[in-house]
Residue frames as qw, qx, qy, qz and C-alpha x, y, z in Angstrom:
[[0.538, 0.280, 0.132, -0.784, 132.15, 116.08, 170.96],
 [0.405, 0.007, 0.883, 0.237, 130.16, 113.32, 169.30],
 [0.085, 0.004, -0.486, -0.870, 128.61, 113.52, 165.95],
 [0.551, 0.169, 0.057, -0.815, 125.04, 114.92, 165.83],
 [0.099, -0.184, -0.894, -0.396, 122.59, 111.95, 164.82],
 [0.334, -0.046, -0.635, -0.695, 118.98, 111.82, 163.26],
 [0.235, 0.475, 0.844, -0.081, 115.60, 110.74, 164.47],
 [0.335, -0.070, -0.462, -0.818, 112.80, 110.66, 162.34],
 [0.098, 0.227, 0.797, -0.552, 109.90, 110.67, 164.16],
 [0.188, -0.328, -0.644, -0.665, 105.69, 110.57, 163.51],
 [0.353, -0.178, 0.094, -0.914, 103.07, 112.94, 164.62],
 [0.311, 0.351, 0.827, -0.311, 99.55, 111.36, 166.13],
 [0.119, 0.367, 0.758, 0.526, 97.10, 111.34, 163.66],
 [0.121, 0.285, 0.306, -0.900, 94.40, 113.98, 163.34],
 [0.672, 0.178, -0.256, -0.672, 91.00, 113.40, 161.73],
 [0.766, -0.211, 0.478, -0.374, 90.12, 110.19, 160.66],
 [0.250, -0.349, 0.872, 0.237, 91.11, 106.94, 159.38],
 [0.799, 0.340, 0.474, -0.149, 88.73, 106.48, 156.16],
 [0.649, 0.715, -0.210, -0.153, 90.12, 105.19, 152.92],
 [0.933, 0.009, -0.286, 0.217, 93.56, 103.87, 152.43],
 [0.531, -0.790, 0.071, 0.297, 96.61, 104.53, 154.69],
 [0.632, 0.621, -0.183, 0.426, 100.00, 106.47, 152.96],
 [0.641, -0.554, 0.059, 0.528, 103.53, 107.37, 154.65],
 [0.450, 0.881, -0.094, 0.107, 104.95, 109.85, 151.91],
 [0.279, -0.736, 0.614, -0.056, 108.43, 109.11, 154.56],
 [0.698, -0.092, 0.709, 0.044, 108.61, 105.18, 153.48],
 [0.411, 0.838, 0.240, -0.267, 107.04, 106.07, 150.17],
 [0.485, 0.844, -0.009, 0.229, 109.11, 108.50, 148.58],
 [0.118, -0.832, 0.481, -0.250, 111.88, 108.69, 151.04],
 [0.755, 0.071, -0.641, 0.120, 112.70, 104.91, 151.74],
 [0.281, -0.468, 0.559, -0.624, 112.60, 105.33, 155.40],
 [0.760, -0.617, 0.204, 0.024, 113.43, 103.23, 157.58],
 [0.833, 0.352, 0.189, 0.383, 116.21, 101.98, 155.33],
 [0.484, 0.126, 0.067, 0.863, 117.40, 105.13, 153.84],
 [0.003, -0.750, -0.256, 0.610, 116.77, 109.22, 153.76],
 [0.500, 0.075, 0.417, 0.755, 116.38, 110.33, 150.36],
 [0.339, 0.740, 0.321, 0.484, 114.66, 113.11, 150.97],
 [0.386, 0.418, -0.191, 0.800, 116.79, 116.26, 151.26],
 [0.474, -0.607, -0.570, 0.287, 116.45, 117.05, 154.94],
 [0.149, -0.360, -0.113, 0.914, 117.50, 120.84, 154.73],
 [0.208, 0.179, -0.134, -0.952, 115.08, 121.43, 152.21],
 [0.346, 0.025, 0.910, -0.227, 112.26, 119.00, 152.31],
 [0.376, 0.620, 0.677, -0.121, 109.28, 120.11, 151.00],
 [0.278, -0.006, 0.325, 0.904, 108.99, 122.46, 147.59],
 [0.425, -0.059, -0.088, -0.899, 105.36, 123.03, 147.30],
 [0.155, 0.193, 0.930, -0.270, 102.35, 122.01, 148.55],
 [0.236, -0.094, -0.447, -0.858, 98.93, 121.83, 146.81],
 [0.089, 0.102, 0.708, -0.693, 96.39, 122.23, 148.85],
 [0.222, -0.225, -0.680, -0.661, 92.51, 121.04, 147.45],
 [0.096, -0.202, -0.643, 0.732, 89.51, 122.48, 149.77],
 [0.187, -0.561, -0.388, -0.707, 86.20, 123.94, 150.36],
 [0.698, -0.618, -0.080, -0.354, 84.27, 123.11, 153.25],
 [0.798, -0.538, 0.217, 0.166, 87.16, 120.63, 154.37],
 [0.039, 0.722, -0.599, -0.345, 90.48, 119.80, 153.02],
 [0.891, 0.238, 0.048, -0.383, 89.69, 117.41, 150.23],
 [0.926, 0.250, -0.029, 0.281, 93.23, 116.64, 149.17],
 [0.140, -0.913, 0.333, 0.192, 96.85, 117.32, 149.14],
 [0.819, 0.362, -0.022, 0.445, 99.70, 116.71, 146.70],
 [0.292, -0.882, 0.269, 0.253, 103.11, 117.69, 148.38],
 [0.706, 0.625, -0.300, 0.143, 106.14, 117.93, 145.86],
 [0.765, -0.634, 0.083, 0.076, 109.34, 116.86, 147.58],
 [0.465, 0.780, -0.408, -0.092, 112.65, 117.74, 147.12],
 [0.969, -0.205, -0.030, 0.135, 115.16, 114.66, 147.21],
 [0.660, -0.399, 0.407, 0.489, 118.81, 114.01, 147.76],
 [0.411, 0.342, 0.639, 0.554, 120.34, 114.86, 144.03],
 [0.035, 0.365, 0.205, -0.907, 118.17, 117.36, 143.53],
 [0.186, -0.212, -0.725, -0.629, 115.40, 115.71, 141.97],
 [0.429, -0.035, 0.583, -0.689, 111.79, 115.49, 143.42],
 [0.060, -0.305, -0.949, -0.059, 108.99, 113.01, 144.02],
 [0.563, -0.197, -0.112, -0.795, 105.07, 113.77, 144.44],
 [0.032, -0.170, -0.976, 0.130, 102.80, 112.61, 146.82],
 [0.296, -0.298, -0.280, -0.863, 98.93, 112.80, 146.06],
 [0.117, -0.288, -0.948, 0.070, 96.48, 111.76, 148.17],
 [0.195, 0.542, 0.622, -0.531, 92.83, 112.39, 148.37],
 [0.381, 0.603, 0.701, 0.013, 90.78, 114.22, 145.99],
 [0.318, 0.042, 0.059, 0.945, 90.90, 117.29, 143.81],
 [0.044, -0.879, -0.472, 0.053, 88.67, 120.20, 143.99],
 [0.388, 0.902, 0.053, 0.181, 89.76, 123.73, 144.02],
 [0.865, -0.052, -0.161, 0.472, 93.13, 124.26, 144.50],
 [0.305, -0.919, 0.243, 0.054, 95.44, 126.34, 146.24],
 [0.845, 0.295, -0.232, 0.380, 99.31, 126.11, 145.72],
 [0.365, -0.928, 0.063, -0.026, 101.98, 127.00, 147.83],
 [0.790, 0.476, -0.174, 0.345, 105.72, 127.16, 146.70],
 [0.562, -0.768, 0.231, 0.203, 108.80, 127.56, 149.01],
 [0.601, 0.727, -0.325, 0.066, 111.96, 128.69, 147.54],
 [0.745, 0.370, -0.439, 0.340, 115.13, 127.63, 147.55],
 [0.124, 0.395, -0.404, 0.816, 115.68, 129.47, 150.83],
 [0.588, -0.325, -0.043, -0.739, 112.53, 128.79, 152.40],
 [0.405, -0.009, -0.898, -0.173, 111.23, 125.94, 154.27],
 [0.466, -0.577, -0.484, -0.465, 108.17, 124.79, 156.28],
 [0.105, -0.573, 0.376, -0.721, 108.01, 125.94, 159.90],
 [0.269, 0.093, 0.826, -0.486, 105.01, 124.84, 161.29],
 [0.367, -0.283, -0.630, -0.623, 101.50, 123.58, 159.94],
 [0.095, 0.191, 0.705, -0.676, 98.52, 124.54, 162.01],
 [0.503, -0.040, -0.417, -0.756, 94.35, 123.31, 161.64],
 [0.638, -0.134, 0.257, -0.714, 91.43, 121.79, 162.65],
 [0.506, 0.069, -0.750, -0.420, 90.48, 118.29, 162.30],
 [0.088, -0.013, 0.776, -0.624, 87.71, 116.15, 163.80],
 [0.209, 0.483, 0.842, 0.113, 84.22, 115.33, 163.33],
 [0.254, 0.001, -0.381, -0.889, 82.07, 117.52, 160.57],
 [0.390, 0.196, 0.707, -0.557, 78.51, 117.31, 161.56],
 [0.673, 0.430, -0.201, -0.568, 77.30, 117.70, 157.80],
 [0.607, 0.411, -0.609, -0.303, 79.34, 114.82, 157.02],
 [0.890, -0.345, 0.231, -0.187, 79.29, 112.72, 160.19],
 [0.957, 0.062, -0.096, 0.267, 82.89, 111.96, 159.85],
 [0.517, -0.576, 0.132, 0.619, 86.48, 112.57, 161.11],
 [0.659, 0.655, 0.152, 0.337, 87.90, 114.66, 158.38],
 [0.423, -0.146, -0.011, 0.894, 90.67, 117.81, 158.10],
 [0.117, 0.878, 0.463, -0.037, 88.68, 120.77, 158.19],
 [0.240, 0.951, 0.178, 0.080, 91.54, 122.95, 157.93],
 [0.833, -0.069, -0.111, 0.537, 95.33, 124.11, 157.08],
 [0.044, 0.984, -0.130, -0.115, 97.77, 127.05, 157.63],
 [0.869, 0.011, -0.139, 0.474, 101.27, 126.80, 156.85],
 [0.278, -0.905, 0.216, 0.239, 103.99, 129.29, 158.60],
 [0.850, 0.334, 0.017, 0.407, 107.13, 129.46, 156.15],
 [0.509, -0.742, 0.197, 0.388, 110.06, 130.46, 157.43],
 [0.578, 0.787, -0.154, 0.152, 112.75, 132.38, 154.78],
 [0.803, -0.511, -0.162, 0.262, 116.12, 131.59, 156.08],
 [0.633, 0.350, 0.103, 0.682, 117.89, 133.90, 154.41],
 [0.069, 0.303, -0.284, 0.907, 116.35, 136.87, 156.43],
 [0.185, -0.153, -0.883, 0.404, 114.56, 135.25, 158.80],
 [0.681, 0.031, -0.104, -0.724, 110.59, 136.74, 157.56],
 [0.158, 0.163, 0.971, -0.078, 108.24, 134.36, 158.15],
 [0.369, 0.122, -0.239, -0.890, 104.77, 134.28, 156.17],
 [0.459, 0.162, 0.616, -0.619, 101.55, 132.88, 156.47],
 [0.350, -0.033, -0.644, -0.680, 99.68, 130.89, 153.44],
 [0.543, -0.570, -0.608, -0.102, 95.65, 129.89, 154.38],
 [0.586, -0.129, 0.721, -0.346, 93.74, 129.27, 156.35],
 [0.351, 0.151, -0.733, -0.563, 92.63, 126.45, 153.23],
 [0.412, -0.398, -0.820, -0.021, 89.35, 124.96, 154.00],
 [0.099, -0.376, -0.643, 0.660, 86.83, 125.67, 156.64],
 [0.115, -0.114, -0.215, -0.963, 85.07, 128.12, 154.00],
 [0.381, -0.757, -0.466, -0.255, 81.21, 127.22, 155.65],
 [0.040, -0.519, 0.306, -0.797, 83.18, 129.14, 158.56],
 [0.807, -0.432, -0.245, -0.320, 81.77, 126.17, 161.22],
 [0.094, -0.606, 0.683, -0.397, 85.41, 126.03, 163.29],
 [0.943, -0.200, 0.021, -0.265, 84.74, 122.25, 163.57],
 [0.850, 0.051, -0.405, 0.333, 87.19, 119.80, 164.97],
 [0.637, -0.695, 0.042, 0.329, 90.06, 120.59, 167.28],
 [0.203, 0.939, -0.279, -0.015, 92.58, 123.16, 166.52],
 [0.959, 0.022, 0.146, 0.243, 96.69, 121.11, 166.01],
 [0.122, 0.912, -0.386, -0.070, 99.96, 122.27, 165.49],
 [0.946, -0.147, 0.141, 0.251, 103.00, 120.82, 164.58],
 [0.008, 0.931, -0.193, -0.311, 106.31, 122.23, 163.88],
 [0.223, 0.670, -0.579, -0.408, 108.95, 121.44, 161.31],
 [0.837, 0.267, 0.461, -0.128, 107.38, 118.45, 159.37],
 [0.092, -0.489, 0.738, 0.457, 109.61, 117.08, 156.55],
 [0.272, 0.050, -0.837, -0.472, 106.74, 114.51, 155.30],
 [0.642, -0.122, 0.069, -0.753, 103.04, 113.58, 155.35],
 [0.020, 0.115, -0.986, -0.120, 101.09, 110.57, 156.55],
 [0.396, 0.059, 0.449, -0.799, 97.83, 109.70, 156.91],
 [0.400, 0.361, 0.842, -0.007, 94.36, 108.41, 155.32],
 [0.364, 0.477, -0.158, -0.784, 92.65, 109.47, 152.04],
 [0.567, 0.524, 0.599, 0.214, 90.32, 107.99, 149.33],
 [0.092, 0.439, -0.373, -0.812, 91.83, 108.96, 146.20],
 [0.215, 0.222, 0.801, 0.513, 89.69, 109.36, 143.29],
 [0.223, -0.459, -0.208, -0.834, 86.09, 110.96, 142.97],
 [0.507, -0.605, -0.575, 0.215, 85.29, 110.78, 146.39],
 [0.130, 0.826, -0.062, 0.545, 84.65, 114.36, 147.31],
 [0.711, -0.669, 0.104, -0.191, 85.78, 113.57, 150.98],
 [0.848, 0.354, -0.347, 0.189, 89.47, 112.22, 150.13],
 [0.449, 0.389, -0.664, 0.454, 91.51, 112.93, 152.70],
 [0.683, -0.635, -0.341, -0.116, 90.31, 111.86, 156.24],
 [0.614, -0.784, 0.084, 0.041, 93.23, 112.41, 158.57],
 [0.465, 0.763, -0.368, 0.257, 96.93, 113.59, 158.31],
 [0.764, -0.569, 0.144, 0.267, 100.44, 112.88, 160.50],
 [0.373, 0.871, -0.299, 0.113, 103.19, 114.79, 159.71],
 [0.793, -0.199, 0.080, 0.569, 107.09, 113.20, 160.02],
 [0.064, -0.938, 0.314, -0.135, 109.73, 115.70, 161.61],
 [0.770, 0.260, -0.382, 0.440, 113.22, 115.11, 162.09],
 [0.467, -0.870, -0.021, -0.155, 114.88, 115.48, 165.09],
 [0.640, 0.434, -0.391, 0.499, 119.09, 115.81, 165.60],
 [0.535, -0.797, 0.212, -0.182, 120.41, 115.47, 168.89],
 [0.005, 0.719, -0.636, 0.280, 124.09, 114.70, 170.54]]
């Protein structure tokens, strides 16, 4: 048998591409180079800033070691938090993104995450976050076990900060 190796691999983008571009996998994980964050347990919490769309997100990451990094990107507004324990980790993230006729741009209109407990295999449901005018704009997206975010966002007081997301999954084959 030969030993199991690694790809790390990146989602197509969803929404759109205003503001500046981030990799939270190069970033905070030194990909390509190296992996330093902790691939069995990737993500500790995710804060999740929304109304009409999804204005921002700041995911904590756990690393190698067992320290963690933050990435922020886009804007705050009201916030939502979502913590995954020690046992836990992110399944799948499913939402909307695509043009917003109020705002006549690509944006994220909306997230769910599915968290999977591995300790007795429950799974639970946090959001939907965003979408609260209840206008089901953009195209609906899934992706399953994401380990790190990319995309576009103006950060600062732009109430529109995050325009469009890609999510990096790992993938271990023979």
């Amino acid at each position: 048998m030969s030993n199991p190796t690694t790809a790390v691999v990146q989602t197509q983008l969803v929404g759109g591409t205003d503001g500046d571009i981030f990799h939270d996998g190069s970033a905070l994980g030194g990909w390509p180079a190296m992996q330093k964050i902790d691939m069995a347990h990737p993500i500790r919490q995710i804060d999740i800033f929304s109304g009409w769309i999804v204005d921002g997100v700041t995911v904590t990451y756990q690393l190698q070691g067992g320290s963690t990094a933050k990435g922020a990107h886009g804007t705050s507004s009201t916030r939502s938090t979502v913590k995954l324990s020690d046992k836990e980790t992110l399944l799948a993230v499913v939402g909307r993104a695509g043009n917003h006729s109020y705002y006549k741009r690509s944006v994220v209109h909306q997230l769910t995450f599915v968290i999977l407990d591995t300790s007795n295999g429950k799974v639970r449901q946090e959001g939907p976050f965003g979408n609260e005018d209840a206008s089901n704009q953009g195209e609906v997206f899934h992706v399953s076990g994401p380990i790190a975010l990319a995309g576009y966002a103006k950060n600062g007081t732009d109430p529109l900060g995050l325009s469009g997301l890609s999510f990096i999954k790992a993938s271990t084959f023979e």
